[in-house]
N, C-alpha and C positions, 0 to 999 in steps of 0.2 A: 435482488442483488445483495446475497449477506455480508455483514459487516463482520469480518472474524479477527479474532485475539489467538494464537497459537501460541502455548507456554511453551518454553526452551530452558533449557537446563545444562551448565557447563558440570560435567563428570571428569573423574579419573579415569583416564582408558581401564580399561578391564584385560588388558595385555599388561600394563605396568602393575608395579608391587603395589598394592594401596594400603596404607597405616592410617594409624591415629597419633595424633600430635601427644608426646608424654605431659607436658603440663596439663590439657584442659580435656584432652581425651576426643576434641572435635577432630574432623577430616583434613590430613594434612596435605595439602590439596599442590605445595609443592613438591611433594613428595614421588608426584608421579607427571605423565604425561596428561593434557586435558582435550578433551572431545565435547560434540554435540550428543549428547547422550540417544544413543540409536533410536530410544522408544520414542524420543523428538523429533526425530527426523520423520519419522511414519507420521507424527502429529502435523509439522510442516509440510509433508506431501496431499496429507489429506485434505487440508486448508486450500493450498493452491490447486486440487483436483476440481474442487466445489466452485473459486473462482474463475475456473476457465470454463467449468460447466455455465456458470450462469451469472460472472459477471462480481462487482464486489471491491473489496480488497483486504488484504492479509497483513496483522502486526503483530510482531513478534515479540513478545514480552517476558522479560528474565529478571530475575532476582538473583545477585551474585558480587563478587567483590571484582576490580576492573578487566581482571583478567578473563571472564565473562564474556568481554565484547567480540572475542575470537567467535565463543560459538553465536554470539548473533549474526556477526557479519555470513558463519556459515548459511544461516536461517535466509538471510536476504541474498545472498550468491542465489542458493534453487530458488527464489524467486518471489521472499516474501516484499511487503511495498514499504515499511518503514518499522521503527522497533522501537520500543519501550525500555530503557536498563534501569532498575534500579539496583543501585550501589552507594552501600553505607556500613563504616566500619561497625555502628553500632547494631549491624542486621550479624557478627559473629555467633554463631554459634544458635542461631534462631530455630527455635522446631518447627514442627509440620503448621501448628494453630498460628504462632505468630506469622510465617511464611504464607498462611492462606490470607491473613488480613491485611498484609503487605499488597499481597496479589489481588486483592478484593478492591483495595483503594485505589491502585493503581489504573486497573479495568474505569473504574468511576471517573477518570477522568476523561476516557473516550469517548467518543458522542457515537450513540447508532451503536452499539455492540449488538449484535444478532446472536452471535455464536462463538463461546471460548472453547478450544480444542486443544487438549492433554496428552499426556503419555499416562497409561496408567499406574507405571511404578516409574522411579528412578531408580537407577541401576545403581547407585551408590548406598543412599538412604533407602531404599527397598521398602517406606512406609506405605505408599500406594493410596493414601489417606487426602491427600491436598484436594484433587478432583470433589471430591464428596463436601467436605470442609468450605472451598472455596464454592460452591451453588449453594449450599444452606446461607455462607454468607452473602451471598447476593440477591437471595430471593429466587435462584431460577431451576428448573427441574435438573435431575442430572441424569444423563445417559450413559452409564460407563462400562468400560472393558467392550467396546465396539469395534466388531472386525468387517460391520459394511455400515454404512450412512449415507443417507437421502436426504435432501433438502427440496420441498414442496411448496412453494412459496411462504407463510408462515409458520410451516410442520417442518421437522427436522423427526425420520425415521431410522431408526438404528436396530442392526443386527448384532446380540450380545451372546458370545460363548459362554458357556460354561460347561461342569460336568455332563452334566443332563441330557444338553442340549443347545438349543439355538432359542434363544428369549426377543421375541419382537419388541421393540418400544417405541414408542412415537410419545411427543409435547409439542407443545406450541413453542415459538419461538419469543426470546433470548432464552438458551440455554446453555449449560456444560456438557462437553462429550471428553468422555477417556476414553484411546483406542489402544487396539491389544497387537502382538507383533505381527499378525495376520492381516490385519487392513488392508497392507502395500507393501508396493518393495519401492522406497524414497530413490529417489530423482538423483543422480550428480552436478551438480555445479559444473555448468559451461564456462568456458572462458566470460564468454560476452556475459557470464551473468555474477560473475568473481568480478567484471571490470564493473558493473554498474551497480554494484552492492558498496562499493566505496563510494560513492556519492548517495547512497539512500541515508535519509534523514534518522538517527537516533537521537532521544531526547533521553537524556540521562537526570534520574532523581534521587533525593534523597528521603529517608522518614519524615523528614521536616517538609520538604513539598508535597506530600501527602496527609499530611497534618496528624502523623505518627508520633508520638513521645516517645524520643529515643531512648528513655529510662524504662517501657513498657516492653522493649524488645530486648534479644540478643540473651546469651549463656543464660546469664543471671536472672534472668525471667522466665525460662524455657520450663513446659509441665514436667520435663523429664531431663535426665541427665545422667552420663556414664558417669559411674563411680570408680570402674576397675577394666581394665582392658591388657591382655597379653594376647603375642603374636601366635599365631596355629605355630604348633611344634612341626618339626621338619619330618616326613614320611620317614617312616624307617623301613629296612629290607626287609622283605618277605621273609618268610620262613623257605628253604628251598627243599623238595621232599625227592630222593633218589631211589626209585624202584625200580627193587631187587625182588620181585614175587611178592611184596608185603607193601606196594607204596598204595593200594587202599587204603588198609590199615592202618597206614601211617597218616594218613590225610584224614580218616573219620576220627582217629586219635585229637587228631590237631584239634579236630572243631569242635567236641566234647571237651579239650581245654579249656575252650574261647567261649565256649556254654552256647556256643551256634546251632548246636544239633542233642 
C-alpha cells in the first residue's frame, strides 16, 4: 500500500494574457486567471489510480503563495486524502534549486513516503528540472517523463517516451516519477468530492517550520534572474498576394525577400 506525495502547482490559465511584473520581472500571477496546472492534474490522477489499485494514501503537496490553496483543494475534490501547502512571502521569486529544497524538506517531514509523483514541466516556468533536482535531493532514483507506471510491491515500473522510443525503467521503492501528457486523462471532481475536500486536513508551512533560512531563499538568492523582458509584438497583416496570371511569381518573389527560399 504506497504512501504517495503528488506535487501540485497553481499556474496562470494559459487562456489568460500572462506577463511579468515590471519592477522584479517574476510572474505576475494577478495578472491573469489561476488553475491546477493540467500536467498536475494527470500527476493527481495517477496518484489515486495506484491508490485504488492497491490501497495507500495520496498528499498533495504545493509551494506557493495563499492563493495556492484553490489549486489544492482542486487536488483533494478528485480525491487526494490530505495536503501539504507551503506558503512564505520570503519563498518570492524562488528558482527551480531553491523550489526543490523547499519541496525536499517538506516531503522529510512525512512518514512512509513510498512514491513522489510530478508533472514533468510546468506550464508557466517550463524549467521541467524540479523532478530531477528534488530525487538527487532526496537520495531516491528518478523515473521521469512516464506515460505508464506500475507498482509491484517494492518496484515501481515505468514506461518513458521519447524520440526513439519507449525506455522501460524499473527502481526500488521510495522514488520520484514525472509523467508526460499521455499517462491519463484526470478525473473531474464530483460534487460528493468538492463537498468533502472542505473538510480534508491541510497543514500549512513556513521556511522556518522546515528549518529554511529565509535569507537563503527567494529573488535575491535565486542562481538566475531576468534582467530584461518586453511583451511579443502584436501579429501583423499578412502580406495579401492578388492573382492576375503572376500571383506565383508574386509569392516566390515574397519569399526570396524573407530569405525563406
Amino acid at each position: 500500500m504506497p504512501n504517495i506525495v503528488v506535487l501540485v502547482k497553481q499556474v496562470p490559465d494559459t487562456y489568460s494574457e500572462r506577463k511579468l511584473t515590471e519592477g522584479d520581472h517574476t510572474l505576475d500571477r494577478d495578472s491573469a486567471d489561476a488553475v491546477l496546472d493540467e500536467i498536475n492534474e494527470r500527476a493527481v490522477e495517477e496518484a489515486l489510480l495506484l491508490k485504488e489499485a492497491q490501497g495507500g494514501e495520496v498528499t498533495a503537496l504545493s509551494v506557493g503563495p495563499e492563493r495556492a490553496a484553490e489549486a489544492i483543494r482542486k487536488a483533494l475534490s478528485m480525491g487526494a486524502d490530505k495536503a501539504v501547502h507551503v506558503s512564505d512571502p520570503a519563498l518570492h521569486g524562488a528558482d527551480v534549486v531553491q523550489t526543490a529544497k523547499v519541496i525536499a524538506a517538506a516531503i522529510g517531514r512525512i512518514d512512509g513516503v513510498d512514491l513522489v509523483i510530478a508533472g514533468n514541466e510546468a506550464s508557466d516556468g517550463g524549467g521541467g528540472a524540479v523532478p530531477a533536482i528534488l530525487a538527487e535531493l532526496l537520495g531516491y532514483p528518478q523515473l521521469t517523463h512516464a506515460r505508464k507506471v506500475e507498482v509491484d510491491g517494492g518496484t515501481v515500473r515505468v514506461d518513458r517516451e521519447t524520440d526513439d522510443g519507449i525506455i522501460h525503467l524499473e527502481a526500488g521503492l521510495p522514488a520520484v516519477i514525472s509523467v508526460g501528457e499521455k499517462i491519463n486523462e484526470p478525473r473531474y471532481p464530483s460534487f460528493k468530492g468538492i463537498m468533502a475536500a472542505k473538510k480534508k486536513p491541510v497543514e500549512t508551512l513556513t521556511v522556518a517550520d522546515l528549518g529554511i533560512d529565509a535569507g537563503e531563499v527567494g529573488l535575491a538568492n535565486a542562481w538566475s534572474a531576468v534582467v530584461e523582458a518586453a511583451p511579443k509584438p502584436p501579429r501583423s497583416a499578412g502580406q495579401r498576394v492578388t492573382d492576375e496570371g503572376d500571383g506565383g511569381a508574386a509569392i516566390a518573389a515574397y519569399l526570396v525577400s524573407q530569405k525563406l527560399i
